[in-house]
LUMMIMI-816822 format. One record per residue (C-alpha): residue number from 1; residue in three letters; x, y, z. Coordinates in steps of 0.25 Angstrom, whole numbers, plus 2048, in hexadecimal, padded with zeros to 3 digits. Layout:
LUMMIMI-816822
(atom NUM; ala; (X; Y; Z));
...
//
This chain:
LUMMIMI-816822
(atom 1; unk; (4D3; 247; 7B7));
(atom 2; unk; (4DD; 24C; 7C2));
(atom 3; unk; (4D5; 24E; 7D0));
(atom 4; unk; (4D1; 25D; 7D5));
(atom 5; unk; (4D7; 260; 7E0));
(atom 6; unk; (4CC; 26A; 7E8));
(atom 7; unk; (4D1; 272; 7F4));
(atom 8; unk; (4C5; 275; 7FF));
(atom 9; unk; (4C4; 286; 803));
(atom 10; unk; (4C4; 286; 811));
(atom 11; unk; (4BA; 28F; 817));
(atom 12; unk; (4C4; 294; 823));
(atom 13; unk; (4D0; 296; 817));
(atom 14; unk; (4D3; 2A3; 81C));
(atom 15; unk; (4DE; 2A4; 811));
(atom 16; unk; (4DC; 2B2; 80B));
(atom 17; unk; (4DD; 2B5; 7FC));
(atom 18; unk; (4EA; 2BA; 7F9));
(atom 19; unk; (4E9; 2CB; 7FC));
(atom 20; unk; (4DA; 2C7; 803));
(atom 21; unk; (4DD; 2CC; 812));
(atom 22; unk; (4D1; 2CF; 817));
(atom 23; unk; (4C2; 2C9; 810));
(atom 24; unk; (4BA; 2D5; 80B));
(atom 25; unk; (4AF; 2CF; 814));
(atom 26; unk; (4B8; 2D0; 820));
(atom 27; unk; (4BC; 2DF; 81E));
(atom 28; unk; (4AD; 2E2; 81C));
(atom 29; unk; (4A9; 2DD; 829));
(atom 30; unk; (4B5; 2E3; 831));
(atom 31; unk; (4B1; 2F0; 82E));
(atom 32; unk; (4A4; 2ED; 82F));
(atom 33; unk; (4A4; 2E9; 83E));
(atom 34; unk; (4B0; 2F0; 841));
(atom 35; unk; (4A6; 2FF; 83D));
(atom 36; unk; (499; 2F8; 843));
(atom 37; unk; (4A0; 2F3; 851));
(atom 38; unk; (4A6; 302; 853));
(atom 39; unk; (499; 308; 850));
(atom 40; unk; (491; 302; 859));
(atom 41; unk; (49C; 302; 863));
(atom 42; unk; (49D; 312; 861));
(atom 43; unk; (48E; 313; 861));
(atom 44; unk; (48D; 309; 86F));
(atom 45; unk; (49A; 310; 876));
(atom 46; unk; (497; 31F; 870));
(atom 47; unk; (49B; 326; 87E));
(atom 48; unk; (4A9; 320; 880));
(atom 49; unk; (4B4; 31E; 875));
(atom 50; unk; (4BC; 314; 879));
(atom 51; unk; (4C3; 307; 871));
(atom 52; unk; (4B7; 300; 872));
(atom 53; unk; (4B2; 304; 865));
(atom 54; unk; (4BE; 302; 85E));
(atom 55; unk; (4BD; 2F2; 866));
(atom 56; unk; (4B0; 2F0; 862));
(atom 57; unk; (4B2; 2F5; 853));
(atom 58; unk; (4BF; 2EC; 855));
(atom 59; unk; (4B8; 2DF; 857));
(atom 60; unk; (4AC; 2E4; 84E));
(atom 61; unk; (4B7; 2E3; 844));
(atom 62; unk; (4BC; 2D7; 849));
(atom 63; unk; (4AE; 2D0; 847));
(atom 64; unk; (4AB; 2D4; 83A));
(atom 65; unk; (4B9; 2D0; 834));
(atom 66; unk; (4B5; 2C2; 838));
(atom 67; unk; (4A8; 2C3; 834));
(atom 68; unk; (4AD; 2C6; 826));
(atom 69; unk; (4B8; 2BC; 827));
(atom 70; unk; (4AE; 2B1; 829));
(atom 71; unk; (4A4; 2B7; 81F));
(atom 72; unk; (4AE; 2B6; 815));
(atom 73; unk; (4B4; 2A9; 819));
(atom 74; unk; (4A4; 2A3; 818));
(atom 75; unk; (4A2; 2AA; 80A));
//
């Protein structure tokens, strides 16, 4: 009988499957905290448009990306 050779996954191989740019997860949870941060930065800074909002959805976004990313990476 010939040995079997088994290869370990990794479970920080952040190699993408081939046409799999972005985790469904991941996509989910940028818009997610992207739409949830601007709201409640427009409901907290309602009297004065600035770039604020558009920072705070930002890094809204920003968090839920990574928060997808490792959700996925974990499941």
């Amino acid at each position: 009988m010939g040995k079997w050779k088994l290869k370990r996954a990794s479970g920080w191989d952040i190699q993408p499957h081939k046409g799999d740019w972005m985790p469904l997860p991941a996509l989910g949870a940028t818009v997610t905290g992207f739409l949830i941060a601007f709201v409640v930065a427009e409901a907290a800074l309602a009297g004065y448009q600035h770039p604020l909002h558009w920072i705070a959805a930002a890094m809204g976004g920003t968090a839920g990306y990574v928060g997808g990313l490792l959700f996925h990476l974990w499941h």
